[in-house]
C-alpha positions as CSV (number, residue, x, y, z in Angstrom):
1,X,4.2,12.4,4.4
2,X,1.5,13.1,6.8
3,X,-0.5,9.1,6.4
4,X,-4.0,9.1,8.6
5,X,-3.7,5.3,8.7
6,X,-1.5,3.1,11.3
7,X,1.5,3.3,8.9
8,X,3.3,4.4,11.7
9,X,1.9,1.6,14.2
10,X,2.6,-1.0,11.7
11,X,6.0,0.3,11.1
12,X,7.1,0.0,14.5
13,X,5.8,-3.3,15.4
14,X,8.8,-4.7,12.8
15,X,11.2,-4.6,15.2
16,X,14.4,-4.2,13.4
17,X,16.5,-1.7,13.9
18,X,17.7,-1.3,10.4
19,X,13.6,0.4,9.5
20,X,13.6,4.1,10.8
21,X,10.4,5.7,10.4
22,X,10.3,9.4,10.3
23,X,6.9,12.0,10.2
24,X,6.6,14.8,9.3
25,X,3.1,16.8,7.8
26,X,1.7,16.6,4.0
27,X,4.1,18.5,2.1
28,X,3.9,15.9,-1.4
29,X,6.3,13.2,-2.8
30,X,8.6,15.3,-3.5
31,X,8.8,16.9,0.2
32,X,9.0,13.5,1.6
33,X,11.6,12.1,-0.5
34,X,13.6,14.9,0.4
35,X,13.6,14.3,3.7
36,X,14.6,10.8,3.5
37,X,17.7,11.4,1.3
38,X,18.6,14.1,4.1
39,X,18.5,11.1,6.7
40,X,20.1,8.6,4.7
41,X,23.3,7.7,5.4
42,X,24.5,4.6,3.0
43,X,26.5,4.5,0.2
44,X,23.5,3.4,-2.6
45,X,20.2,5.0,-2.7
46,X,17.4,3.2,-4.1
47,X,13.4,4.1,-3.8
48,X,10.2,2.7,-3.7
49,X,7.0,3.7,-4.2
50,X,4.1,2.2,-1.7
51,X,1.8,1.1,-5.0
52,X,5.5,-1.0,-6.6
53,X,7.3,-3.8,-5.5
54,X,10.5,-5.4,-6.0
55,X,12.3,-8.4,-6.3
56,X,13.3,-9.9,-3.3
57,X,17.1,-9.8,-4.9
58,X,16.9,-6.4,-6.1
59,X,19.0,-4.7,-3.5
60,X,21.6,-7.4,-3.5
61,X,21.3,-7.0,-7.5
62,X,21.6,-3.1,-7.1
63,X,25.1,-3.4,-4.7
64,X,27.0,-6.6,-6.7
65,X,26.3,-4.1,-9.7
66,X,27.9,-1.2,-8.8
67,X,30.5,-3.4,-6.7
68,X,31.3,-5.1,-10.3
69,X,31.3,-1.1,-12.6
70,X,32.9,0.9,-10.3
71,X,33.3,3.6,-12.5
72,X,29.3,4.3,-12.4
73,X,27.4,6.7,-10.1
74,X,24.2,5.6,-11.4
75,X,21.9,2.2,-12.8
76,X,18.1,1.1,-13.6
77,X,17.2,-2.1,-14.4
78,X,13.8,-3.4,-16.1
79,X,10.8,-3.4,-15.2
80,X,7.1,-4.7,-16.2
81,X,4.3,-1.8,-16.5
82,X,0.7,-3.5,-15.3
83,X,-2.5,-1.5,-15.3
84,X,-5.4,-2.3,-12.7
85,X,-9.0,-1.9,-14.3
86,X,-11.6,-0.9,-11.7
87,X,-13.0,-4.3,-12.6
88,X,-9.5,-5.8,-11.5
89,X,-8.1,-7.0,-15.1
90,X,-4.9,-6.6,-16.0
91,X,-3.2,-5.3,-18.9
92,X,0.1,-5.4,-19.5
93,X,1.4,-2.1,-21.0
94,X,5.2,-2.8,-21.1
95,X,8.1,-4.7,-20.0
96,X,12.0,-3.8,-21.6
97,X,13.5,-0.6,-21.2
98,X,16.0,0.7,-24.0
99,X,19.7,1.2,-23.8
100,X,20.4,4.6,-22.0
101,X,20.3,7.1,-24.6
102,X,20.6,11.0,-23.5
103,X,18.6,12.9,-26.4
104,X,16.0,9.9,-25.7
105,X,15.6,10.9,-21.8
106,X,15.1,14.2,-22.5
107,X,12.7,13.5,-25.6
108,X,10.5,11.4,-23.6
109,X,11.1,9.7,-20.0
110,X,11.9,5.1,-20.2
111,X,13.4,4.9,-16.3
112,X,11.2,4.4,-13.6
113,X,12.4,5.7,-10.1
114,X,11.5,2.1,-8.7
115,X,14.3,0.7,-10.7
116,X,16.8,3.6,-10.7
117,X,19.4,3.9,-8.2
118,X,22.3,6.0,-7.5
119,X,25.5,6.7,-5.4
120,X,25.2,8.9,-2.4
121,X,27.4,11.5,-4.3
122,X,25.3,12.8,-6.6
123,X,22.4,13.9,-4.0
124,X,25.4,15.7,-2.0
125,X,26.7,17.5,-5.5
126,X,23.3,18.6,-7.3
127,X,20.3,18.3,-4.5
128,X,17.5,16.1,-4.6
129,X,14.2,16.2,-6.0
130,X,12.0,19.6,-6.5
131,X,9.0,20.7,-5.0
132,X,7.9,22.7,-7.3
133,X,7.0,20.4,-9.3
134,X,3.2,18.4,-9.1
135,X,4.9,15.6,-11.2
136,X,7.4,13.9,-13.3
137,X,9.5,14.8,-10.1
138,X,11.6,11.7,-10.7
139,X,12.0,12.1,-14.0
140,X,13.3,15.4,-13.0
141,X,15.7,14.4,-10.6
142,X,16.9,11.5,-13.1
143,X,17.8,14.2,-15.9
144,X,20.1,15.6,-13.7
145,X,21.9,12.7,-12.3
146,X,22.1,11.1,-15.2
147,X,23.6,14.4,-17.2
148,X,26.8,14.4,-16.6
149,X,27.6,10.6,-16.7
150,X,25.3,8.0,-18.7
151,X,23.9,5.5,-16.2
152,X,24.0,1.7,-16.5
153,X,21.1,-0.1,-18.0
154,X,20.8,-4.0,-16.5
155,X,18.4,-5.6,-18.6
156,X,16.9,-7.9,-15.6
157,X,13.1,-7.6,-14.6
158,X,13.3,-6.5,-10.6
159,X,10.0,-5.1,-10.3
160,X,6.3,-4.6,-11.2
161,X,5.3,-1.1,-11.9
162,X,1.4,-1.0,-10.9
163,X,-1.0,1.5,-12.5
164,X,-4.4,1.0,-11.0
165,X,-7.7,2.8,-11.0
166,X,-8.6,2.1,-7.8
167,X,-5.8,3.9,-6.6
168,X,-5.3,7.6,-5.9
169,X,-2.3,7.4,-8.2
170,X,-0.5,11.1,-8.9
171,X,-0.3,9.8,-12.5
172,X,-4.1,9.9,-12.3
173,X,-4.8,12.5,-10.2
174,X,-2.2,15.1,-12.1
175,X,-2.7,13.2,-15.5
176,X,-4.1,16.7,-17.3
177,X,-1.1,18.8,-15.2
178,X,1.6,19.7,-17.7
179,X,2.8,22.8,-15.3
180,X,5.7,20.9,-14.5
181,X,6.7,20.5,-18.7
182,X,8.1,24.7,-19.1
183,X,9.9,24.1,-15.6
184,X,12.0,20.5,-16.6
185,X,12.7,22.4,-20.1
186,X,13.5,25.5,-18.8
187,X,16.1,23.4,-16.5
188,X,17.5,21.2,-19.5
189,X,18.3,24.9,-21.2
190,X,20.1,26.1,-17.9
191,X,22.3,22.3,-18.2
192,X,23.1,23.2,-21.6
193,X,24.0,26.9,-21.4
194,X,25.0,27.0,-18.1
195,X,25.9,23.5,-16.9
196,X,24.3,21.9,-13.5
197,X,23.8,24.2,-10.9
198,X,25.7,22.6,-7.5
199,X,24.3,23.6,-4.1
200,X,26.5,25.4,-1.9
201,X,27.5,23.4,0.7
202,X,30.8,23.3,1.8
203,X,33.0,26.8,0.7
204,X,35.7,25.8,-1.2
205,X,38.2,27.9,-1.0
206,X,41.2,25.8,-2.7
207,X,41.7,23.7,-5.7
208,X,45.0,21.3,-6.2
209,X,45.6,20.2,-10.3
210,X,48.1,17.6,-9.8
211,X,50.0,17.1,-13.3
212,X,52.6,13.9,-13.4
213,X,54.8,15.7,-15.4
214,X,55.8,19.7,-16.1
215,X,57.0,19.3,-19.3
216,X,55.1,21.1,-22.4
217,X,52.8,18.3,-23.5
218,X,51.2,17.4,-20.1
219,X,51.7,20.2,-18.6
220,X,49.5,22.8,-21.3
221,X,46.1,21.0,-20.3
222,X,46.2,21.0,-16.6
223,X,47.5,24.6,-16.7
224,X,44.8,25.8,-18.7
225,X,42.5,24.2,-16.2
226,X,44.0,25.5,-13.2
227,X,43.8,28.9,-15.3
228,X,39.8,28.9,-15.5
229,X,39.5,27.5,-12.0
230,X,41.9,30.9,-10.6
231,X,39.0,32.8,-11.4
232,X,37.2,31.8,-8.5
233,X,39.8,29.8,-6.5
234,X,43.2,29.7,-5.1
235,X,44.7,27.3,-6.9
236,X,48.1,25.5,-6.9
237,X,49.5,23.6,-9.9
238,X,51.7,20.2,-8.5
239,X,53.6,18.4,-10.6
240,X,56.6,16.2,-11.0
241,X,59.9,16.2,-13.3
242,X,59.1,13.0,-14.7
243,X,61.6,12.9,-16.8
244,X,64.5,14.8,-15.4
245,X,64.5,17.6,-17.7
246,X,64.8,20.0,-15.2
């Protein structure tokens, strides 16, 4: 995001293959996350902030997790919160994070984006992070992956969370912004009235409800879906005479 020290030099001189560094000019976090979720190309995204670290095991943590709850598009683990005094003490401000709880999240943020991570498939269906915002961008971006289907909570500490005064820290340096408050609560009004608003990406122009059986009682509810999808769809209804009823 437009760095004036040898990030870049120090970058290269890894030497493995699997680091790709890519520049681009100041445009804010927000900016430069998006630009690395529109070059990644795994499966599991995970991020880290330059002022964090993890656990050496935390990505192999991250992949046996979802490997083992395949039914889950998102996680976050624990984490401990540390502030730096200008004099270099340290206070420790938190540690355990509670059960995933959705009226919580949008009460009051508990994830941290260093500990949060998420299938490829939910950056391709809603979009990443916004711009517009000066910060709580990732608590932003976590309301709306996490809307839809509750993310996993893996009580294991994988990382330190560092606040520190000598740092030019965006929760310092936008700690008296509250712009970006009337925009996140505009947007949780939109998910409620309106649902998620999906980028357009690829036109759909087709939708197939598959049913396992046409008789009455499993037929009514997939018809009734295939009904409200018509409106903006072609849409075929497939099913199967299960029983021979004919």
């Amino acid at each position: 995001d437009g760095s004036t020290d040898d990030t870049e030099q120090k970058i290269r001189g890894i030497g493995d293959e699997r680091v790709r560094y890519v520049k681009q000019a100041n445009a804010g976090a927000a900016a430069a996350r998006n630009l690395g979720l529109s070059k990644a190309r795994g499966e599991v995204i995970c991020y880290l902030d330059t002022d964090n670290y993890w656990h050496p095991d935390y990505l192999k943590l991250v992949v046996t997790t979802f490997q083992q709850n395949g039914g889950r598009s998102a996680l976050y683990f624990d984490f401990i919160d540390y502030q730096v005094k200008a004099n270099g003490a340290i206070d420790i401000r938190s540690t355990h994070r509670p059960a995933f709880n959705h009226e919580k999240l949008i009460t009051k943020p508990f994830i941290d984006l260093n500990t949060f991570a998420h299938k490829r498939e939910l950056y391709d269906a809603f979009g990443g992070f916004d711009p517009s915002l000066t910060r709580r961008q990732d608590y932003d971006v976590m309301l709306k992956y996490t809307w839809l289907r509750d993310p996993l909570h893996v009580p294991l500490f994988v990382a330190l969370y560092q606040r520190n005064e000598n740092l030019e820290q965006i929760t310092q340096l936008r700690k008296g912004d509250d712009s970006c408050i009337p925009i996140i609560n505009r947007k949780i009004e939109q998910y409620f009235s309106q649902g998620l608003p999906a980028p357009v990406q690829k036109p759909v122009e087709k939708v197939s409800v598959i049913v396992w059986d046409h008789c009455r009682n499993h037929f009514s509810k997939p018809y009734s879906v295939a009904e409200a999808l018509s409106r903006r769809y072609k849409v075929e209804l497939i099913s199967f005479d299960f029983f021979d009823e004919g």
